[in-house]
C-alpha positions, 0 to 999 in steps of 0.5 A, a space after each residue: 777878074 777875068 773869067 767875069 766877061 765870060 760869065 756874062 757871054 754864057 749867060 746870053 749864049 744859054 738865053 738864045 739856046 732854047 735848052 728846058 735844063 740850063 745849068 744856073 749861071 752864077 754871075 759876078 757879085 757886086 758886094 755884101 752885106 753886113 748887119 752889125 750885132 754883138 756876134 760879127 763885131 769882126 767880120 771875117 770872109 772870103 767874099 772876094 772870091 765871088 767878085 765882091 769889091 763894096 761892103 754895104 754895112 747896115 749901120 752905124 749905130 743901133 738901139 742906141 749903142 755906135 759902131 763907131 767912135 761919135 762923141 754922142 752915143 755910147 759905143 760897143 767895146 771892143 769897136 769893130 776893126 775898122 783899120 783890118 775891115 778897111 784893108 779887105 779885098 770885100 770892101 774896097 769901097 764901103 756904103 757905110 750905113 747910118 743910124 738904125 733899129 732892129 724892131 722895124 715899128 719902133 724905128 718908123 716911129 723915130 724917123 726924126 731921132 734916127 735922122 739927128 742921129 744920123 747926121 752926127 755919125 755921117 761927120 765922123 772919120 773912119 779909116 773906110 773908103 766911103 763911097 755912099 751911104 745908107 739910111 737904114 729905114 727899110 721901105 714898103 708900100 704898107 708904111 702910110 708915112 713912109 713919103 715923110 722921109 722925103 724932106 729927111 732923105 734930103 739932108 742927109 750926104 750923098 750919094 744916098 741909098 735906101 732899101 725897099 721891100 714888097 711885104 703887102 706884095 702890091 706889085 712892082 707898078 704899084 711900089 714903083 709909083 708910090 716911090 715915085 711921088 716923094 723919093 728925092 731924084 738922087 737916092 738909089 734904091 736896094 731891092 729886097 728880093 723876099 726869097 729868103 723869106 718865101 715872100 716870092 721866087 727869084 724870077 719875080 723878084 727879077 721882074 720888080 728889078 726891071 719895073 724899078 729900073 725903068 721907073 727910076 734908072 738902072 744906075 738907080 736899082 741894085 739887088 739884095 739877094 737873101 743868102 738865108 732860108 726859115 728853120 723849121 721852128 723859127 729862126 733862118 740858116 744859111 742858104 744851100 748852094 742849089 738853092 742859091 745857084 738860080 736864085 743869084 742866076 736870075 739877076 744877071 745884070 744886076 749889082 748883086 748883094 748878099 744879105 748877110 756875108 758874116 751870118 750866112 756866107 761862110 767860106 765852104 758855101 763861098 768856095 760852092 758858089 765860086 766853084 759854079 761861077 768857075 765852072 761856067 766860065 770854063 764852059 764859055 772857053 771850052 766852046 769859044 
């Protein structure tokens, strides 16, 4: 679009200005996410508004059950709409993720099931512009056998992606050092930012961008940005658009994904987000 250059100018111009109470400069956003369940068979947004061209879909298959046609595993019925979700102008492109779990533990402890599993679904066709893929094995410093993923990560397609999360809050240095030792050189790394979660704030999270970026390439680091927040007695709602703005802010470089567009980005907070990323670039003009 052409109001994203600008975005990106303001967001210098505010950096140089020395001003306590800049307004949050909400960049373009890269892509979405999307967790497959029984509940978004047939995702449906506007997230295009904000910049999103690439949907990264979690996965394939989970718990046994396939998104997808495969011959191996049974499917949902009905199946997505993957000719309608091929045409949307949020995926463009699509990092199509692979076989997965919803229980972390008992997806560690099948990482050779899920792999075979995910070998047979990385070889089936399907209407999407595919331009990576994802082993949904999620990544932090507490899993001792996390490195035994190495060998498996190499046989899987290219180009590759993981994602990773700081759970024990070690740091970025200390994560960053122990991906190091064993992450194959070609796969590229999701950073879970934990906001959502309350695990830290956005400026830290941006600090872990930076460290990982350095250890491993910027090409190599993207941001998932946890569009999502606790309820009070369990559970999570949708984030607000103030809560967002700094959040989102505070990546400004960065390929940004929201996690998850069909459960927490409907299209009023997605008109509120697209409003502030509007509202900036009619700032940078007004002071050209």
């Amino acid at each position: 679009m052409m109001w994203q250059p600008l975005l990106f100018l303001l967001a210098v111009l505010l950096s140089l200005g020395g001003c306590s109470e800049r307004p949050a400069v909400i960049p373009p956003i890269a892509g979405t996410v999307w967790q497959p369940d029984n509940a978004t068979l047939a995702p449906e947004g506007k997230w295009q508004q904000l910049g999103a061209t690439e949907l990264l879909v979690q996965w394939t298959a989970v718990d046994g059950m396939a998104f997808i046609p495969n011959g191996t595993l049974p499917t949902v019925s009905p199946l997505p709409p993957w000719q309608r979700i091929a045409g949307e102008p949020w995926a463009s492109t699509v990092i199509l993720g692979l076989a997965g779990r919803f229980d972390e533990k008992a997806a560690r402890a099948d990482m050779a099931g899920l792999l075979a599993t995910s070998l047979v679904l990385a070889a089936q066709p399907t209407p999407l512009k595919v331009a990576g893929w994802y082993f949904p094995l999620e990544i932090d410093p507490s899993w001792a056998e996390a490195p035994m993923l190495g060998p498996m990560l190499d046989r899987l397609p290219r180009p590759l992606w993981i994602s990773i999360y700081d759970r024990a809050n070690v740091g970025p240095e200390v994560m960053a050092t122990g991906l190091k030792q064993w992450l194959p050189p070609d796969v590229g790394l999701f950073f879970q930012d934990g906001v959502g979660v309350h695990a830290r704030e956005a400026k830290v999270a941006r600090h872990y961008a930076d460290v990982l970026s350095k250890q491993f390439g910027k090409h190599r680091v993207r941001v998932i940005a946890e569009a999502f927040r606790p309820k009070p007695g369990g559970g999570f709602r949708s984030a607000t658009i103030d809560e967002l703005a700094p959040q989102l802010a505070s990546y400004q470089g960065y390929p940004i994904y929201l996690f998850d567009g069909p459960h927490y980005l409907d299209d009023a907070l997605v008109a509120q987000i697209a409003a502030r990323q509007a509202s900036a670039a009619a700032q940078v003009r007004a002071n050209q």
